[in-house]
PASEBA-1860 file (N, C-alpha, C; in nm, 3 decimals):
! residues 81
1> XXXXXXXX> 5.790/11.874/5.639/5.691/11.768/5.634/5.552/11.830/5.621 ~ 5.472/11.791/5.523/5.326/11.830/5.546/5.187/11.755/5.665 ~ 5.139/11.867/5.676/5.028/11.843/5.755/4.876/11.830/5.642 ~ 4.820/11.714/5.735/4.706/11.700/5.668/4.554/11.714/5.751 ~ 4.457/11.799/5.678/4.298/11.801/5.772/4.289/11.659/5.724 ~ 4.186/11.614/5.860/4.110/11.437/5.806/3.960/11.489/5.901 ~ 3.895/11.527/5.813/3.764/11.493/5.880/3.681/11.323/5.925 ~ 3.655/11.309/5.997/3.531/11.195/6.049/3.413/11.256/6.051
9> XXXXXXXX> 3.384/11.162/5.930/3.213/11.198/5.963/3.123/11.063/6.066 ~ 3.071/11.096/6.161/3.024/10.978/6.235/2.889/10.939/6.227 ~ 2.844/10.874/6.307/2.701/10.851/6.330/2.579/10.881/6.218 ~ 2.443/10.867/6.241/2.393/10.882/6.176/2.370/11.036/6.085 ~ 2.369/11.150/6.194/2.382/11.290/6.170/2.527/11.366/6.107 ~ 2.630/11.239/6.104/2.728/11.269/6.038/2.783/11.395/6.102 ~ 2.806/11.395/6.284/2.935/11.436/6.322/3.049/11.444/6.260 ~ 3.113/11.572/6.259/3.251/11.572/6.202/3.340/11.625/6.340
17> XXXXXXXX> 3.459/11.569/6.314/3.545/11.549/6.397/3.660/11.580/6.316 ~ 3.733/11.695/6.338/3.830/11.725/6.261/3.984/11.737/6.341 ~ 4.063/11.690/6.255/4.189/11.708/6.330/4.289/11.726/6.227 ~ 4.428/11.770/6.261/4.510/11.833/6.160/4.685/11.701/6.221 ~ 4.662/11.656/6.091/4.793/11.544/6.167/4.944/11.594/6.054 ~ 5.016/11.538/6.115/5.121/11.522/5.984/5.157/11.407/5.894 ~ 5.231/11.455/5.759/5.205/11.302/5.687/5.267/11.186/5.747 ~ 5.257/11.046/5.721/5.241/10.947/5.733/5.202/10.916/5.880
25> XXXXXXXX> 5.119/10.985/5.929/5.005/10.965/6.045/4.909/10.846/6.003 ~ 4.912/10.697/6.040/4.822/10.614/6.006/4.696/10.678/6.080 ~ 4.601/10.588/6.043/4.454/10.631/6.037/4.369/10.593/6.187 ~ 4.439/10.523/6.226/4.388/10.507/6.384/4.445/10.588/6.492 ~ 4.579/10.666/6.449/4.632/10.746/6.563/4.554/10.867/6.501 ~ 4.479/10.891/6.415/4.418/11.026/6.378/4.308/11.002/6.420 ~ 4.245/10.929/6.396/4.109/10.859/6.459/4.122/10.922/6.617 ~ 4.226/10.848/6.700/4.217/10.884/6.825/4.249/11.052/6.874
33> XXXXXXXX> 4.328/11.073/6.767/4.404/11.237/6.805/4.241/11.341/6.800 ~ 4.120/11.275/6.703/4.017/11.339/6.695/3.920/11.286/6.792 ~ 3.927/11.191/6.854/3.872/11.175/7.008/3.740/11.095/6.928 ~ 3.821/11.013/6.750/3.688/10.895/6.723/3.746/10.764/6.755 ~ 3.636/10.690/6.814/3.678/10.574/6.850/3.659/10.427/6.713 ~ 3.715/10.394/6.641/3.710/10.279/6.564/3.757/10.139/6.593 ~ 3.731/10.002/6.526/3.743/9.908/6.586/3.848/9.917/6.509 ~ 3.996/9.846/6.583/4.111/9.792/6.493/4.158/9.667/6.551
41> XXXXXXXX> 4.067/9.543/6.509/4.144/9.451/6.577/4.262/9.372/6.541 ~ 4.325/9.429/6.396/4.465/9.424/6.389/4.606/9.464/6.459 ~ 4.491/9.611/6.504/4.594/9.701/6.589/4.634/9.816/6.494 ~ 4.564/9.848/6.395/4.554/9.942/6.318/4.682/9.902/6.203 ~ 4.690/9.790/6.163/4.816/9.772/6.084/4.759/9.714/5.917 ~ 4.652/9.738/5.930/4.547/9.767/5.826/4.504/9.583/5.717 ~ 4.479/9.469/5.819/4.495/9.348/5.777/4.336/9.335/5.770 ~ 4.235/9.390/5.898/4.084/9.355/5.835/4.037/9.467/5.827
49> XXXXXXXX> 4.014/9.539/5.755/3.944/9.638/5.702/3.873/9.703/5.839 ~ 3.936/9.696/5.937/3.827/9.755/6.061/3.862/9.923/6.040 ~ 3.964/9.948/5.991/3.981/10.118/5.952/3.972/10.175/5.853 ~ 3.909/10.104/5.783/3.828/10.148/5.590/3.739/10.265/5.600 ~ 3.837/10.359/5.545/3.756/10.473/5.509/3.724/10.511/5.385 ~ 3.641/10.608/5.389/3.610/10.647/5.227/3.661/10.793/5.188 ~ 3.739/10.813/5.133/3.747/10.981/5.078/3.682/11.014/5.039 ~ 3.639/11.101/5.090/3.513/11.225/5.031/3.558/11.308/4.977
57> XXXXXXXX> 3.695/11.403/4.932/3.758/11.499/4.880/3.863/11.423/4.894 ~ 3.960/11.561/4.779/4.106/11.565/4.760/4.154/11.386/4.684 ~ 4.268/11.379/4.696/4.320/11.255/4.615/4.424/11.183/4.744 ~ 4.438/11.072/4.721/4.522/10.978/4.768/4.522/10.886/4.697 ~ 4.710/10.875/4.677/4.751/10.744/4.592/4.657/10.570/4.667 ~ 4.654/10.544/4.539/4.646/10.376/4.563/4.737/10.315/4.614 ~ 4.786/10.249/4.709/4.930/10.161/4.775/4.909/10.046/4.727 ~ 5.040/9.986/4.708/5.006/9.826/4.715/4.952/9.760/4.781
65> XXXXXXXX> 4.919/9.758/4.922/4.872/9.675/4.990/4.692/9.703/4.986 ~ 4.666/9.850/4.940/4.550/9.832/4.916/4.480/9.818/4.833 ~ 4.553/9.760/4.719/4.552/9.727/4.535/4.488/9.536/4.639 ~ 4.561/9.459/4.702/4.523/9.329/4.794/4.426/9.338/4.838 ~ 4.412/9.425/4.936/4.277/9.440/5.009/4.126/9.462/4.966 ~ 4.153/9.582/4.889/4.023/9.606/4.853/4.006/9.585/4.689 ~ 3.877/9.561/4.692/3.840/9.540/4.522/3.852/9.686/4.438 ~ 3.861/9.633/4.269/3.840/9.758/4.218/3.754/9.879/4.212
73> XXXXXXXX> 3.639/9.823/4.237/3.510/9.901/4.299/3.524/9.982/4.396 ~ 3.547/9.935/4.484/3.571/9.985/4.610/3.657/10.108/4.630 ~ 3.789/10.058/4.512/3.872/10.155/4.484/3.849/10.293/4.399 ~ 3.754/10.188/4.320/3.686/10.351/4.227/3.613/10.472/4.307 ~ 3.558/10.418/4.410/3.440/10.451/4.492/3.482/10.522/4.607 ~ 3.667/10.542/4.603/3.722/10.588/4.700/3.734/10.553/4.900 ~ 3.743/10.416/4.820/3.733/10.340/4.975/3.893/10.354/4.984 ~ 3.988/10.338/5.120/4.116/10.349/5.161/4.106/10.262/5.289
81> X> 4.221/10.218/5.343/4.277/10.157/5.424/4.363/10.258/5.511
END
């Protein structure tokens, strides 16, 4: 199985918070494994955008559910769920 870096960049000074997860690690148990706190009031099951991140590097596929969620823009622009 592969492991993946996920940086957080935070706050205004853009804290990074790095942690090393394995794949299909959703984005709120990495969030927490890096000690960042985000709102998920779905429960991290990715229905309001409270865990929308943006890739800054590397590639990640488009999913279906976030082809629904987010606009094409957004998608160009490297926004993720």
């Amino acid at each position: 199985m592969n492991a993946y870096q996920v940086t957080f960049l935070t706050g205004e000074g853009q804290s990074r918070h790095i942690v090393k997860v394995p794949e299909g690690t959703g984005l709120s148990a990495a969030a927490r494994q890096a000690g960042v706190e985000i709102s998920v009031p779905c429960g991290g099951q990715g229905r309001c955008k409270g865990c929308r991140v943006r890739l800054m590097a590397g590639t990640l596929e488009v999913s279906d559910e976030e082809r629904q969620m987010l606009s094409p823009d957004e998608l160009t622009r490297g926004w993720r769920m």
